[in-house]
Structure formats: C-alpha cells, structure tokens
N, C-alpha and C positions, 0 to 999 in steps of 0.2 A: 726409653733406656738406650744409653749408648751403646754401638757396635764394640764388639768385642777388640782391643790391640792385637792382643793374641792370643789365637787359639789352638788347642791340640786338638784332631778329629782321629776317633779311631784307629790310633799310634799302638801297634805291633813293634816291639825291636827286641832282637835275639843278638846274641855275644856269642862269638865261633871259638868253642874250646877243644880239645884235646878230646877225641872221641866223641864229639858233639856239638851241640848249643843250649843257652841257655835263656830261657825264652824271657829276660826280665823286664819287656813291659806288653800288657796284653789289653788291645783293644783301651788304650787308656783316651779319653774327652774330657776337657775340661776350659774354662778360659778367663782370660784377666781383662779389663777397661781402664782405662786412662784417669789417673786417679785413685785405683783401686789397690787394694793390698791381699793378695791371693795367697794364703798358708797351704803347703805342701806336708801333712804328717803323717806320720807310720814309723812302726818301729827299725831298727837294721837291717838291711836287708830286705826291705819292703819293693827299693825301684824310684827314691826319692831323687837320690842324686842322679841314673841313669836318663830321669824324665830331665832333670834340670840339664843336664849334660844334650839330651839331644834339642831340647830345645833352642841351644847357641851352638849347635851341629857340630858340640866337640868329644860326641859319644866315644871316640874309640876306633883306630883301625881294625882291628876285631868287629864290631858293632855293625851290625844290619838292619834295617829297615825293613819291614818284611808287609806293612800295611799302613794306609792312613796318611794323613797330611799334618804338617805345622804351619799355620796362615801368622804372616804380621802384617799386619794393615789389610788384610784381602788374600794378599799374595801367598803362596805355596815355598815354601823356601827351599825345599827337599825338591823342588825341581829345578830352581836354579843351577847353574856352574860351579865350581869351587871357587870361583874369582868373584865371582858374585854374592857367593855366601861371606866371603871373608869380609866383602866392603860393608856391609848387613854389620858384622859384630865391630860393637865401640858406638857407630854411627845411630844402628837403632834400635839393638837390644849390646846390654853389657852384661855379664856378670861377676858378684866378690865371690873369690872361690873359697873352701873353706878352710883352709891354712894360708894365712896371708904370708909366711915368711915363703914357700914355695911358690907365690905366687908371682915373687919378684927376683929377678937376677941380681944373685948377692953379691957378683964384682962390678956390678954398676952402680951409681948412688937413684934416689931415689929421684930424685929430680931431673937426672939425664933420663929415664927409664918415663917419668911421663910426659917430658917431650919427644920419646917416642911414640910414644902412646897414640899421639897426637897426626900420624903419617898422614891420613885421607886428608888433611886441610888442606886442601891443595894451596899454593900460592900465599902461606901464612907465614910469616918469615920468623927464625929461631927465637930471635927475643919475644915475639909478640906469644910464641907457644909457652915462652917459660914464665910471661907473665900471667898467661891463664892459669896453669897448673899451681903455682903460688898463689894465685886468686882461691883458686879448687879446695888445697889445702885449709888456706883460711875458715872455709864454705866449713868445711866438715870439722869444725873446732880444733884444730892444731895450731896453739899458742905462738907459737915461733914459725911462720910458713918456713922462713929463709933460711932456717939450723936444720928443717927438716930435708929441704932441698938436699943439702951438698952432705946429706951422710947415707950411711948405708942400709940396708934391711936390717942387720945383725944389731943395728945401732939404736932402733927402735923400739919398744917394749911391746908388747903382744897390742893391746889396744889402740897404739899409735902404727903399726904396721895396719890394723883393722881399718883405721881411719883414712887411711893412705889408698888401700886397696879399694874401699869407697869412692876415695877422690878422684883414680886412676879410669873406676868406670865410671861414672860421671860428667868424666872431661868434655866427649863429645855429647853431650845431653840426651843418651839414648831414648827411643819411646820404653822401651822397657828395662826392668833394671830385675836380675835376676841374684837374689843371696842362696850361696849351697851352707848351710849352717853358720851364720856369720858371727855367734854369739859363743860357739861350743867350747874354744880355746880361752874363753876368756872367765875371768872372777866376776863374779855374781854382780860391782858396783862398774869394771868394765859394761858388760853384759847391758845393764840398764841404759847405761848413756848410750852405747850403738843403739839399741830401741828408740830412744828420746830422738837420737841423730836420723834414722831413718824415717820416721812421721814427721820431725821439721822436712826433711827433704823431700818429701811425698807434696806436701802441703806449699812449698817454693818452685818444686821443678812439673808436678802434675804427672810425673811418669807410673807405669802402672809397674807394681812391685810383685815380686814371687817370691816369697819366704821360704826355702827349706829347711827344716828342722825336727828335731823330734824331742825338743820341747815344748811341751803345749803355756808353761806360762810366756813365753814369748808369742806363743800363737795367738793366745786372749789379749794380751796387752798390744799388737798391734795387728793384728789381720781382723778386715771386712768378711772375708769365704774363707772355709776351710774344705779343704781336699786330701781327705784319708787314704790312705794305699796301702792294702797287704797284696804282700805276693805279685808285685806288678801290673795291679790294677786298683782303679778307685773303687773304692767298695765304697763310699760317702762322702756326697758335696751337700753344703749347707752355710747358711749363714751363721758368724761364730757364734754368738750368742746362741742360736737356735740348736746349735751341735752340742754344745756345753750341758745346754739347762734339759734339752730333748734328743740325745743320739738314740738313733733308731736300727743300727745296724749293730748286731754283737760284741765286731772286734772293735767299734769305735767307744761302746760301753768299758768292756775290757783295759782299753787302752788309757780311757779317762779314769779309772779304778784304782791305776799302775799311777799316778802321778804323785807324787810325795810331799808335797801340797796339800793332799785331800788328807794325809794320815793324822787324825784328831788328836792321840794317845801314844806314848812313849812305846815303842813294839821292836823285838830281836827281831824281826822278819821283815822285811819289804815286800809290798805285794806283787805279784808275777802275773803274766799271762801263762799256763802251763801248754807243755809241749815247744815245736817249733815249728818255723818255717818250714814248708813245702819243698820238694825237689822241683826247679823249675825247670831242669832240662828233660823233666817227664811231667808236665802240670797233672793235677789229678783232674778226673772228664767232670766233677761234679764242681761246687763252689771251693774255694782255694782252703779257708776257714775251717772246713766242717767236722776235721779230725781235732782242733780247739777249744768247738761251740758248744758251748752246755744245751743246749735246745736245737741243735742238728737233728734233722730223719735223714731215711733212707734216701729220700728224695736228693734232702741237699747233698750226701756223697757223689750221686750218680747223675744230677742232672743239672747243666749251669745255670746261674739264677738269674731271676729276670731283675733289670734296672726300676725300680719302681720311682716315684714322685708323691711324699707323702705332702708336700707344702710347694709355695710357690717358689723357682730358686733353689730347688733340695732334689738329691734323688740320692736312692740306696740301692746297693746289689744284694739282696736276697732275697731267699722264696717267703720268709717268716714276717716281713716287714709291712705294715699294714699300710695300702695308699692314703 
C-alpha cells in the first residue's frame, strides 16, 4: 500500500472568540494517497470545512493550532514559514472553495485571474501561461475556452464558474486537490456532471482528492474512504461501501437514516437526528454524541471513548462499537 500524500496526525485547532475559544477540531487523524478520493461528512457544524481550511493553512487569523501535525509528502507544513507555506498551495495542494463566484475577483475577467494563478512558474512567459489556462478550461469541459477567458465571473452561470474554479486549481497540477462542498450551489444535472468531471480528472491527473460535503449521494458515487465528523472529531473512517451497507458508530447510523434517498413512502415529515450540536467552547468530558445516542450509558457521558478498529482500514470512536 502506498504512503499516504497527505496526512492529518492528531490535529487540535481552536478559533479565538469573544470571551473564549472554540475548540472545532479535536485530536482529528486521517489520510489520503495518490489516486484516492477521501469523502469528508457530517452534518453543519461538524468541523468539515475547518479541517479542509487548515489543511491548505487557510484556517483563519483567529485560528490556532493548539496540537498535531499536517504532512504532504512526509513534510510537516505547520512548521514551515509563511513564505513557504504560500509556495506549497496551487503547486501541491489546491483547493475549489465552496462558492465559486467569491472565489474569483469580479473586476477581473476570468482569464486574467488564471494567469495569475499561474505566479510560481517562474521564467514562463505571459502567452505561454494563458495558453495553459485555455488548455485548463478546455480540460474541464468548457465548450468555448476563449468566450470564457475574456468574460467575467458574474458572466458565467453557477456550473461554468464551478468549472473554472476546478480549472484555476488544477493549473499547476497540485499532488492534492482539496473540494469544500463543490456540488452544494449547484441543480441536481449541474451536480452530476462536476461528479462525472472530478473521477475523469482523478483518473488523468492521479492526484489524490478530499471531498467535502454533507451529501452522502455524492459521497457514494465518488469517494474510495469515508471520514465522518461530529463535533470536530472523526468519530468513523471506513471504506465507502463498508460505511454504507455496515456503519458501526451511532451518529454515522443516524446520519445515513437522515438521507432522503432512503425515504421509500410519500411522508409530511423528513427524518432528523434529534437534539443538537454540542457547545464546543466547553466540549463535554464524555463522547461528543451521547446526549443524541439512543444507546448512550453513563459511561459514554463521562468518559471519552476509545478509537476502536472493527475491520481492516476502519476505525470508530466509541465505547458501544464491537472490534
């Protein structure tokens, strides 16, 4: 089995609020290979986007590190310099962020904005960067590269800004390629073709991909692993199929329950998880879940659960979870 592109080890990070902090991500491990397609889910508020966000070290001036490492290739990136880190994103980790019309400066046209994109080539001369970026677009199904160059974000429809945002990280062929919800803003036959577009590009470029979302039919239809998160921790990694047909931890039962997908029969009601998230700027000393969990003890309030390994490639955070 290949070495892991990237990994997270034992990742702490707290947000400096107003009378406090907030602890939203605790003790989080997990990691992605070359080739692979790693799904990040859990519901709002879970710590989905936080992790994607420290991952390409754009947490937040607020944001703390308080434990733990992030490795690409080997390397510790959180020890590097800021000049160091900067040259790291585009070159070998990118990401689409999840509103692609903020993601682009709207008085510049699209095609000036990704020959900027383009700064680290060093010694690559203007034409030859705006021939790649039209190349780029091409890549990622945009019928017209050259109408799409010379117009604006505003000018583009939600799916073709999606498409652009793809092509912009892309450009320099990162080792990893990070989506924060890349499907959420888009209609159900958008929605499909980014899917279809990101497995073609998995399958050409070999980079290893991070899906964030908390939709799970995107998670089945393109993720290898799935990685569950409540309350800023993984509470369940597994392989997808394995998660799906066999989840082993509560809220990842729960949370496949909630999918509207599953609902057989015409129904007034959609199904819920009852209660809510946890206060993270006071975690509770016990498992994060257990004020949720229909089969919580006393145990799981008071005492944090241990990671178990019920299969090979799998592990769950709770006391109830049989190895």
């Amino acid at each position: 089995m290949s070495e892991p592109v990237l990994s997270v080890e034992n990742l702490s990070l707290r947000y400096r609020v107003a009378g406090g902090a907030v602890a939203a991500l605790r003790n989080v491990s997990l990691s992605v290979r070359q080739g692979e397609v790693l799904g990040i889910a859990g519901e709002s508020g879970c710590g989905k986007s936080s992790l994607a966000a420290a991952m390409i070290d754009l947490a937040g001036a607020n944001a703390e590190v308080t434990a733990g490492a992030i490795r690409l290739r080997g390397q510790d990136i959180l020890r590097l310099d800021q000049a160091a880190r900067r040259r790291l994103r585009g070159r070998e980790i990118a990401m689409v962020f999840q509103d692609p019309m903020t993601a682009f400066n709207p008085v510049l046209t699209v095609g000036a904005q990704l020959v900027d994109f383009q700064f680290n080539l060093d010694g690559v001369p203007g034409r030859e960067k705006r021939a790649r970026a039209r190349d780029m677009l091409a890549r990622v199904g945009l019928s017209d590269p050259d109408l799409v160059m010379g117009r604006y974000p505003h000018e583009l429809s939600g799916g073709m800004r999606q498409r652009a945002a793809i092509a912009a990280a892309l450009l320099m062929r990162p080792a990893v390629l990070i989506a924060d919800e890349p499907t959420t803003a888009l209609d159900v036959t958008m929605e499909a073709q980014i899917i279809h577009l990101l497995r073609e590009l998995r399958a050409q470029y070999g980079c290893a991909i991070v899906i964030v979302t908390h939709h799970l039919g995107v998670i089945a239809e393109l993720c290898d692993r799935v990685a569950v998160m409540y309350a800023g921790e993984v509470v369940e990694e597994a392989p997808v199929d394995e998660l799906f047909h066999d989840p082993r931890h509560p809220y990842t039962r729960a949370l496949i329950a909630c999918d509207p997908a599953r609902i057989g029969k015409a129904t007034g009601r959609l199904p819920a998880i009852g209660g809510r998230l946890p206060d993270l700027s006071d975690p509770p000393p016990g498992c994060a879940f257990a004020a949720r969990c229909g089969i919580a003890t006393d145990r799981c309030r008071t005492v944090p659960p241990p990671r178990v390994a019920p299969g090979a490639d799998r592990g769950v955070l709770c006391h109830e979870a049989a190895p």
